[in-house]
C-alpha positions as CSV (number, residue, x, y, z in Angstrom):
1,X,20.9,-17.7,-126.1
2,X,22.5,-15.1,-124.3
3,X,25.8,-15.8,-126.0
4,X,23.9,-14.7,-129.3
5,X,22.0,-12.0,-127.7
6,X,25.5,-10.7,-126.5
7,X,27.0,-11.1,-130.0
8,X,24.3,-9.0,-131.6
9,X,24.5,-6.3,-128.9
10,X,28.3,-6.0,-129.8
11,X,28.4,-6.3,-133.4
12,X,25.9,-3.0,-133.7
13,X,28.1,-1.2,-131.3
14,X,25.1,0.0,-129.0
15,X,25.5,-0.3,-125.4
16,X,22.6,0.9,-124.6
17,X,20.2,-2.0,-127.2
18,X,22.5,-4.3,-125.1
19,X,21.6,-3.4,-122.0
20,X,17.5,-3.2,-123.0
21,X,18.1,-6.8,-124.8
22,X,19.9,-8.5,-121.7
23,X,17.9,-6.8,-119.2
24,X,20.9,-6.2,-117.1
25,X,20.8,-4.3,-114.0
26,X,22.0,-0.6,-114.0
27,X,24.5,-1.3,-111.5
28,X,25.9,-4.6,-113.2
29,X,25.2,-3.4,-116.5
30,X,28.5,-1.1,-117.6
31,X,31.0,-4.1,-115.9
32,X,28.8,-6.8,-117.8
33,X,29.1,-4.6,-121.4
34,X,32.6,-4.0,-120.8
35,X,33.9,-7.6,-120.0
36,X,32.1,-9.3,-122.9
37,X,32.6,-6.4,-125.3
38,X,36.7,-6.6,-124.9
39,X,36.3,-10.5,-125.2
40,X,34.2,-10.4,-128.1
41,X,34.8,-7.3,-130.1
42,X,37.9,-6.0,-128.3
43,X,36.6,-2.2,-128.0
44,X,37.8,0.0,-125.2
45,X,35.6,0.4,-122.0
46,X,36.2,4.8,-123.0
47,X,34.6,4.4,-126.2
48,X,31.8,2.2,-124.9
49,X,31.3,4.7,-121.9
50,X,30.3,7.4,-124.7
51,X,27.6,4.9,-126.1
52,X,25.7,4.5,-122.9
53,X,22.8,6.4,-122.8
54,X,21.3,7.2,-118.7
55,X,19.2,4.2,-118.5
56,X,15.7,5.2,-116.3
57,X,14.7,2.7,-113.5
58,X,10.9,2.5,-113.4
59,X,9.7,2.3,-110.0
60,X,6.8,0.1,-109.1
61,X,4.5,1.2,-106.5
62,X,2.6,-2.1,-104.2
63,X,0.6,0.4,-102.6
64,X,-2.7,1.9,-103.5
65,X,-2.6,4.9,-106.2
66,X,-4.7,7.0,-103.5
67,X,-2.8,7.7,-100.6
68,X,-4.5,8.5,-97.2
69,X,-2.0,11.3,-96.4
70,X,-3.1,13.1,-100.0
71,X,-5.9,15.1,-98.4
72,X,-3.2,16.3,-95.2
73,X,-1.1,16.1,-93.1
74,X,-1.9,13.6,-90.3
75,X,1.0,14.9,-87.8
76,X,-1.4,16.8,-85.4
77,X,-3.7,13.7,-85.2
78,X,-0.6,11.6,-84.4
79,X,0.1,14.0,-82.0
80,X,-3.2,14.1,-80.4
81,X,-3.6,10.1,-80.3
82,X,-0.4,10.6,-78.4
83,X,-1.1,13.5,-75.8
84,X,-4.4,11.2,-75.0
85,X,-2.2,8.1,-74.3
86,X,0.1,10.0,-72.0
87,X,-3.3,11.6,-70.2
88,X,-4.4,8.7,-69.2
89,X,-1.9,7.6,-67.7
90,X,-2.8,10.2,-65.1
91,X,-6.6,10.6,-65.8
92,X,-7.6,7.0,-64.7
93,X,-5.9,7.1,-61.5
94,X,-7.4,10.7,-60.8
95,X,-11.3,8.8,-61.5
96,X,-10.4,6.5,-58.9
97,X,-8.9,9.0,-56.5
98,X,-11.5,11.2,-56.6
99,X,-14.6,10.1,-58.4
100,X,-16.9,12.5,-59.5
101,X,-19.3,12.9,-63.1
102,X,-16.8,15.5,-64.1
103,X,-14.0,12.6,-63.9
104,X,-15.9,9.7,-65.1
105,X,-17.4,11.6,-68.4
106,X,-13.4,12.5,-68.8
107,X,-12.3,8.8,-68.1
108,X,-15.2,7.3,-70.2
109,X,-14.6,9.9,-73.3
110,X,-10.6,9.5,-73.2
111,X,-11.2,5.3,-73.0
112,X,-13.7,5.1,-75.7
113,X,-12.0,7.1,-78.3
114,X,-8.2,5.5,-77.6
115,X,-9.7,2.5,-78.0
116,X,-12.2,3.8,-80.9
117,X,-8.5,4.9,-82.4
118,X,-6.9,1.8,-82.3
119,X,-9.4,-0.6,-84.0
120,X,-9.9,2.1,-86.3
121,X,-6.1,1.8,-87.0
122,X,-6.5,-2.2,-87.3
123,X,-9.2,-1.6,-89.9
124,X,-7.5,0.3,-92.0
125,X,-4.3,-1.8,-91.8
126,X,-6.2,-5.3,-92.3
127,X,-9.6,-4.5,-94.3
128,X,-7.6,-2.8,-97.0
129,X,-9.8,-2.2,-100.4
130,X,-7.5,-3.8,-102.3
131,X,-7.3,-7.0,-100.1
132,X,-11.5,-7.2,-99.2
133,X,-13.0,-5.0,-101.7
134,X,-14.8,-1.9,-101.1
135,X,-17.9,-2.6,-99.2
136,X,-15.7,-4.3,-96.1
137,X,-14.2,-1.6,-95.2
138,X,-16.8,1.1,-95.1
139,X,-18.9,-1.8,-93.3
140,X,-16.4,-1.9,-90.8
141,X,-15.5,1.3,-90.1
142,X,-19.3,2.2,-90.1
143,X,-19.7,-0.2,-87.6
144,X,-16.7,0.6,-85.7
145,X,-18.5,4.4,-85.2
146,X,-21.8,2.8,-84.3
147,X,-20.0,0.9,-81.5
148,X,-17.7,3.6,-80.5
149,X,-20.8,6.0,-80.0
150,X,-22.8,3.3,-78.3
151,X,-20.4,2.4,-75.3
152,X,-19.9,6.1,-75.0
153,X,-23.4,6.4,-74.4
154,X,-23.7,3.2,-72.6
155,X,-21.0,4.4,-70.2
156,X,-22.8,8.3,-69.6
157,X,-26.0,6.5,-68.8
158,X,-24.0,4.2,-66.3
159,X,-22.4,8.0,-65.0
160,X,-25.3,9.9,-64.9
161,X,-28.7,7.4,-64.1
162,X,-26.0,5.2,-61.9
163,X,-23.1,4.7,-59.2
164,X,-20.7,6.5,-62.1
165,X,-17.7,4.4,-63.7
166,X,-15.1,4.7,-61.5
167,X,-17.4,3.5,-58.5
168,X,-18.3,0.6,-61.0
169,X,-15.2,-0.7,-61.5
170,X,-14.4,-0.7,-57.7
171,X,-17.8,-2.4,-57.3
172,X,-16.8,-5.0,-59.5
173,X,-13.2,-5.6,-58.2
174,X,-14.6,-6.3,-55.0
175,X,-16.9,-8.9,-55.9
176,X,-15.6,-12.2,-54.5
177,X,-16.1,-15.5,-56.3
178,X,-17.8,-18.5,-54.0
179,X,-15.5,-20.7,-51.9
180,X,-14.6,-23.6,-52.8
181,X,-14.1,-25.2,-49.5
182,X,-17.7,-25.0,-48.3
């Protein structure tokens, strides 16, 4: 069949019918034309040069048609995620250091909203639209908000009506589980 296909192509002269009718890649396409033209019809390669028309590649997008980055840029969130991270590498030693409200409110908030930004991230990487439909993902990141705002108020009421976070944790560390040699 492609024999045939071939023959046609070459016995109308038209490189660029050929190339639609054998579906050959642009980068194969002129050698392929070129070897089976001379075999068959015996032009030259200069003459079927002329003939080829610029043959345009249609690119097929796998993502969705709306993008998230549309509406902005999202280099100055990126940033900020990032300036967070590296502050907490020095704000949760600080809360244990020296514990205070001021400290724990700081440690709590920067906690709850690098975690809050990294599930966020996992829902909108794995509860795609496309993938769950539309009502998963707005359930999720709904809930997602619900919880973020819940443990941050969870964790104020612990600083505020309590011992504070950072005196928590310690607490908690030092608990000591029961022997088992008694």
């Amino acid at each position: 069949m492609l024999s045939s296909v071939l023959l046609r192509g070459a016995a109308r002269g038209n490189a660029a019918t050929l190339i639609k009718s054998v579906r050959v890649s642009p980068l194969k396409a002129y050698s392929t034309i070129v070897a089976n033209t001379q075999r068959q019809v015996g032009t030259k390669p200069l003459a079927l040069a002329k003939q080829i028309s610029p043959i345009v590649m249609r690119e097929i997008s796998v993502s969705a048609p709306r993008m998230a980055s549309a509406t902005g840029s999202h280099t100055r969130l990126w940033t900020i995620e990032r300036v967070l991270s590296a502050g907490l590498l020095a704000v949760i030693p600080a809360a244990f250091i020296a514990p205070s409200q001021v400290m724990d409110a700081l440690l709590a908030i920067s906690v709850v909203i690098h975690t809050h930004w990294g599930v966020e991230a996992m829902v909108v990487d794995y509860l795609r639209p496309s993938v769950v439909g539309n009502v998963v993902p707005k359930v999720a990141h709904i809930a997602l908000i619900l919880m973020s705002v819940a443990a941050l108020g969870g964790l104020f009421y612990l600083i505020k009506n309590d011992i504070g976070l950072a005196n928590g944790i310690k607490r908690f560390w030092a608990i000591k589980g029961k022997d088992t040699n008694q």
